[in-house]
TORTI-593901 format. One record per residue (C-alpha): residue in one letter; x, y, z. Coordinates in pm, 1 decimal, decimal comma. Example, Ala and Ser with C-alpha at 12.3 -4.5 7.8 and 13.67 -1.06 7.14 Angstrom:
% residues 2
a	1230,0	-450,0	780,0
s	1367,0	-106,0	714,0
***
This chain:
% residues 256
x	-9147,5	-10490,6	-15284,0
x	-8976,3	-10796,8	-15153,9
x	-9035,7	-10687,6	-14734,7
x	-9307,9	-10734,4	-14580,5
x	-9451,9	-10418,4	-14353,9
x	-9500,0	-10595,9	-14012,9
x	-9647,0	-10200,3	-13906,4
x	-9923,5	-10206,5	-14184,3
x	-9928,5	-10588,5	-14087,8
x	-10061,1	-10525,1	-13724,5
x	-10298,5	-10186,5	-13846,2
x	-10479,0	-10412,4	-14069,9
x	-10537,5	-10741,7	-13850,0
x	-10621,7	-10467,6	-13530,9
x	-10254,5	-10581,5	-13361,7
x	-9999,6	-10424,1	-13223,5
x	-9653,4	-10442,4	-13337,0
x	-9390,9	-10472,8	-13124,2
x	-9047,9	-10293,6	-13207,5
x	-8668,1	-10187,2	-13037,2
x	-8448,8	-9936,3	-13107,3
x	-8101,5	-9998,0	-13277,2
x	-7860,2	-9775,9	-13304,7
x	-7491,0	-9957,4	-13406,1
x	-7262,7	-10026,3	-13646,5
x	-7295,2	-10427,9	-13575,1
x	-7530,4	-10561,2	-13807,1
x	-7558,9	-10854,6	-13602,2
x	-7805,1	-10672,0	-13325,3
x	-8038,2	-10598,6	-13615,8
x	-8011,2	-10973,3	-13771,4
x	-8059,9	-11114,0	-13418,5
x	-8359,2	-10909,7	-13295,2
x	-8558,2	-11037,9	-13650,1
x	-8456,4	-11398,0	-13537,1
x	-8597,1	-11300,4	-13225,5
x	-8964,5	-11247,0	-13320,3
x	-8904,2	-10849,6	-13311,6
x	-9223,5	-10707,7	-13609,4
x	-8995,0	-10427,9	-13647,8
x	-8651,5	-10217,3	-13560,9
x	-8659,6	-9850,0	-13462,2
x	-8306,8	-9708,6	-13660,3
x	-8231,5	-9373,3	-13473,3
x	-8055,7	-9082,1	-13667,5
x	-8183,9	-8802,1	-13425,0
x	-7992,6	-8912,8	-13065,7
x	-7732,5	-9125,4	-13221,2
x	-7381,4	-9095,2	-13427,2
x	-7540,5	-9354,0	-13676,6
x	-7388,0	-9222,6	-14042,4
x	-7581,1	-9319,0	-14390,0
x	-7391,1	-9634,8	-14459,7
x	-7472,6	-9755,4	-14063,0
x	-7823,1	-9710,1	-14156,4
x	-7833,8	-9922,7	-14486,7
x	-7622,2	-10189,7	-14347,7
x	-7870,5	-10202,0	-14037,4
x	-8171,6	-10193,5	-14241,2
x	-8082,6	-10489,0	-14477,8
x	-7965,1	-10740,1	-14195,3
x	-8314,1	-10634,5	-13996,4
x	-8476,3	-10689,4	-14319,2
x	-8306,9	-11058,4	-14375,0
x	-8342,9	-11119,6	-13973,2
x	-8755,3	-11111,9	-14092,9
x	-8796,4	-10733,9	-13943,9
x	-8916,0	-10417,4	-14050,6
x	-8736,1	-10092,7	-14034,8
x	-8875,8	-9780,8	-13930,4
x	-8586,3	-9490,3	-13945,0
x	-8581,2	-9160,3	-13739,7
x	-8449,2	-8898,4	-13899,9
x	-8257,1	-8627,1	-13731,4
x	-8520,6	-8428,9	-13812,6
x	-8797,2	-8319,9	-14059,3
x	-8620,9	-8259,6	-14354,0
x	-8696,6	-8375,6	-14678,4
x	-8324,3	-8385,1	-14791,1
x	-8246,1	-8622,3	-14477,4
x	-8591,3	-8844,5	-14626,0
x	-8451,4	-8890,7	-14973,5
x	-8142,0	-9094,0	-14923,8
x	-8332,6	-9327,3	-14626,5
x	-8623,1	-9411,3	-14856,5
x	-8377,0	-9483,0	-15116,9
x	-8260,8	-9767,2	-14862,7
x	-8600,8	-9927,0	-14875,7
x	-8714,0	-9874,9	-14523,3
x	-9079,7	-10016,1	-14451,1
x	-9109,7	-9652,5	-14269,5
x	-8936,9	-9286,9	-14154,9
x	-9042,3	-9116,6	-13843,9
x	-9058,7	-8725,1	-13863,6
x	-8956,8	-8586,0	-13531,1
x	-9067,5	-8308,6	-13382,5
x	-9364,1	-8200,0	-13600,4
x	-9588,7	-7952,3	-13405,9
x	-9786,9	-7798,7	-13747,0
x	-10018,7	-7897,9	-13946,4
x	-9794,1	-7785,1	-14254,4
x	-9481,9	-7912,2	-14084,0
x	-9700,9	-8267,9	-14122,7
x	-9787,6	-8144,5	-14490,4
x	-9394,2	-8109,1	-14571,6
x	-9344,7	-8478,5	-14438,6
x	-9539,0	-8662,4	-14612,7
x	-9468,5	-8489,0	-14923,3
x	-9110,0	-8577,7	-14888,7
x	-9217,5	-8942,3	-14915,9
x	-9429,7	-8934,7	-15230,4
x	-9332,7	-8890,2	-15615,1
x	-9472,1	-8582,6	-15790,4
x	-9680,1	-8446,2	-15873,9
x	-9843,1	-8557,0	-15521,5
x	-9516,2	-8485,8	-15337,6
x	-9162,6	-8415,8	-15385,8
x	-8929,1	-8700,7	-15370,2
x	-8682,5	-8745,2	-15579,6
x	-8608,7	-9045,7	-15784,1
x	-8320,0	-9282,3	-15694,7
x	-8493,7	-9598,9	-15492,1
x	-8142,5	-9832,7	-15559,6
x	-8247,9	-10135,3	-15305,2
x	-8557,7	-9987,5	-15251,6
x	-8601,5	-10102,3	-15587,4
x	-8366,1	-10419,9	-15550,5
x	-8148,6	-10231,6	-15764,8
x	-8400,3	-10201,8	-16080,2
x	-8554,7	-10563,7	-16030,4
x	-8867,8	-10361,4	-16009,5
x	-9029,5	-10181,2	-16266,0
x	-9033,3	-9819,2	-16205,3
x	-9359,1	-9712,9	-16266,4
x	-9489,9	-10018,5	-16053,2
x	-9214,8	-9883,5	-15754,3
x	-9322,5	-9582,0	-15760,9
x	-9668,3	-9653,2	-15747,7
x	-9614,1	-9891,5	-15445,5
x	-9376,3	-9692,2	-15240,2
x	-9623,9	-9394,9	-15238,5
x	-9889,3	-9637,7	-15106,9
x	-9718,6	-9851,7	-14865,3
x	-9403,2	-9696,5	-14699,2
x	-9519,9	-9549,1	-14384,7
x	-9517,7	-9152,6	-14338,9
x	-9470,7	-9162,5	-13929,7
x	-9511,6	-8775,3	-13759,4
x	-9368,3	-8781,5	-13394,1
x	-9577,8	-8521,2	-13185,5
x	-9371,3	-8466,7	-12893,0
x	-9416,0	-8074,6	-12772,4
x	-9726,1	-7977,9	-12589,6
x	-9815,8	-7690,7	-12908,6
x	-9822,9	-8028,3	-13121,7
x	-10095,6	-8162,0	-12909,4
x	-10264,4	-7807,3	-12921,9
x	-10239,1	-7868,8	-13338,1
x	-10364,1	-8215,6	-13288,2
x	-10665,1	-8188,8	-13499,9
x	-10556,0	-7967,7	-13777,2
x	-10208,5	-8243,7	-13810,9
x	-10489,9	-8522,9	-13804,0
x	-10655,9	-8373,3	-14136,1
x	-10353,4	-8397,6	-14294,2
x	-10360,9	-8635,6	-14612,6
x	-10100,0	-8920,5	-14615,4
x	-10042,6	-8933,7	-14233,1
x	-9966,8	-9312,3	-14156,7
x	-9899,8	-9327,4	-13805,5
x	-9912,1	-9089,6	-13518,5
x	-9566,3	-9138,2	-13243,1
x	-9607,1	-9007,6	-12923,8
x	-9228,0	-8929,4	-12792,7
x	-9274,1	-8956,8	-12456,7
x	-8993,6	-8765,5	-12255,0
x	-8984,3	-8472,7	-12488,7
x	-9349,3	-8396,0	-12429,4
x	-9308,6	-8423,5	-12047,0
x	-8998,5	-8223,1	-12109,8
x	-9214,2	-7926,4	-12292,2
x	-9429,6	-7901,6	-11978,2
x	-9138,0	-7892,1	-11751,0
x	-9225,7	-8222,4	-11619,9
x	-8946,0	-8436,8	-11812,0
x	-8964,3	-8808,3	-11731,3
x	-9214,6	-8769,6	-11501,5
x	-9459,8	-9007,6	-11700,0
x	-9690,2	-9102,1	-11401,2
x	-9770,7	-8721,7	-11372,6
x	-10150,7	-8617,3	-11404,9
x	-10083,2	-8344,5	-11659,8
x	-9835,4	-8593,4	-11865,7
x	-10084,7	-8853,0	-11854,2
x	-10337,4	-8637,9	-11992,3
x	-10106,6	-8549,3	-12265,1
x	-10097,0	-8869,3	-12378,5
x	-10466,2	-8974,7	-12329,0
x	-10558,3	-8607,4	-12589,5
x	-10316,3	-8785,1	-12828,6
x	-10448,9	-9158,1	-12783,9
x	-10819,9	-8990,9	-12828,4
x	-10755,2	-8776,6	-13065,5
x	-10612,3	-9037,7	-13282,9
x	-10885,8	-9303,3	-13246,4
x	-11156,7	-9045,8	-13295,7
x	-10953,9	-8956,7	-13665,1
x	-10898,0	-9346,2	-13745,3
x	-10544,1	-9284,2	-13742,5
x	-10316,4	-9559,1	-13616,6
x	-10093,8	-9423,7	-13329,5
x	-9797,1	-9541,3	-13142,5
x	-9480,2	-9419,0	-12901,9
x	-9117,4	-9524,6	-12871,8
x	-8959,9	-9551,7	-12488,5
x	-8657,6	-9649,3	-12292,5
x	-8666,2	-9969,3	-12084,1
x	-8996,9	-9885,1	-11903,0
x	-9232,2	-10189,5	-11830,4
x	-9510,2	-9991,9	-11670,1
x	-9521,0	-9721,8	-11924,6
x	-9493,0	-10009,2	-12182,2
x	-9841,7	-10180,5	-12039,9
x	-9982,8	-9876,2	-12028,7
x	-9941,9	-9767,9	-12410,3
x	-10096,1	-10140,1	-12492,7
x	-10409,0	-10042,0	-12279,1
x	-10451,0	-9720,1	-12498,0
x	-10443,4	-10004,7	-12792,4
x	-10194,4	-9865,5	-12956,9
x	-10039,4	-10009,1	-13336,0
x	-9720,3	-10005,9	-13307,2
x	-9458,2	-9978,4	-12994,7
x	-9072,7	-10017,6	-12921,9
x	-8895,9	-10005,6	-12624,1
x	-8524,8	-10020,3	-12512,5
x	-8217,9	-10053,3	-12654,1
x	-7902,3	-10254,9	-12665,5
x	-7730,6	-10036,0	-12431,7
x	-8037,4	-10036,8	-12202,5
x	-8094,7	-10329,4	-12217,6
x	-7709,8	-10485,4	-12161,1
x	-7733,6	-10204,1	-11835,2
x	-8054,2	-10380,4	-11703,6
x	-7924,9	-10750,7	-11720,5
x	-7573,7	-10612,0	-11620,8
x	-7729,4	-10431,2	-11275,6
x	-7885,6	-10746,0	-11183,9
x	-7627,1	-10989,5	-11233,2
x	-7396,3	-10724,9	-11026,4
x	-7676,6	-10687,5	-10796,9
x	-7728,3	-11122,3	-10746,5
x	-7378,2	-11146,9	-10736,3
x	-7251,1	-10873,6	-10470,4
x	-7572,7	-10959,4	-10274,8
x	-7477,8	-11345,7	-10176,8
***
């Protein structure tokens, strides 16, 4: 497979990758943030009106900008899986998973039988036949990275049993949707939020299984994921961040 997997990149050298989130029809904001020095691009399918063709025009311009594309789908469904995977996306990102077989279902939906379920169709995963089938198939079940976003307080409860579950990749903490299952949405500097995160962070380092999250524009919150040594961690947006720089030009401006 012709792109490299900046994710698995960073788990195997101990780093951390750094990522944003993209979700546009101009392929130039996934081109540029690869020029930038970006390891990887989150694609969101869950929170955004991002349609199939979107999604494979943003993944190949990330992919010839240098990055890596993780997608999220809308949400764990192995018919939603099939056609992304197809794209040749280093990674998909299951959201919502609070079970231990809703984690089982997942990763299934990634791998050829008789180990799994996907169906067969890879087009550019496959740069369009240039690689052999057999040796596709054997790589893609290896290397594209099965993602499970635990973001409800009954998937930190299920924590351990989700952990045992073969073929788990990467572990995503989603942030506001946790706080928001304890009633306590956005408030991230809360003592029962913060403990969320630190079961997740331990759990995951005590089962050797490389974790990460995915925020809005949030320095603090940012810092504090890297302190938990986390592999893998995006942040902002193009709207988010065009409202930052906007708010302080207005602010510089109006304030002379």
């Amino acid at each position: 497979m012709k792109n490299t997997n900046r994710i698995s990149d960073a788990i195997r050298e101990n780093k951390t990758a750094i990522g944003v989130h993209v979700a546009s029809a101009d392929i130039c904001f996934y081109e540029m943030a690869g020029s930038m020095g970006y390891d990887y691009i989150w694609i969101d399918t869950e929170h955004s009106a991002m349609t199939l063709p979107m999604v494979l025009s943003g993944v190949a311009a990330a992919n010839a900008g240098g990055s890596s594309v993780i997608v999220r789908l809308a949400k764990n469904d192995p018919i939603l899986a099939k056609p992304v995977l197809d794209m040749g996306v280093q990674g998909i990102v299951f959201p919502m998973v609070n079970t231990a077989a809703e984690a089982e279902m997942a990763v299934k939906s990634c791998i050829y039988p008789p180990l799994g379920n996907r169906g067969f169709g890879p087009l550019r995963a496959s740069w369009y036949g240039e690689v052999p089938t057999r040796e596709y198939m054997d790589t893609a079940d290896k290397t594209i990275l099965k993602m499970i976003q635990i973001e409800h307080v009954d998937a930190v409860k299920n924590l351990p049993e989700i952990l045992k579950v073969e073929g788990i990749d990467v572990i995503i903490c989603g942030p506001m949707d946790l706080s928001a299952s304890i009633g306590k949405a956005g408030q991230m500097d809360d003592p029962e939020v913060v403990d969320l995160f630190e079961t997740i962070a331990e759990a995951c380092k005590t089962a050797k299984i490389p974790f990460g999250t995915s925020i809005g524009w949030n320095p603090k919150l940012f810092e504090y994921w890297l302190s938990k040594g986390v592999s893998c961690i995006s942040m902002g947006d193009p709207v988010g961040y065009f409202r930052e720089m906007g708010i302080k030009v207005l602010k510089d401006y109006r304030g002379k």
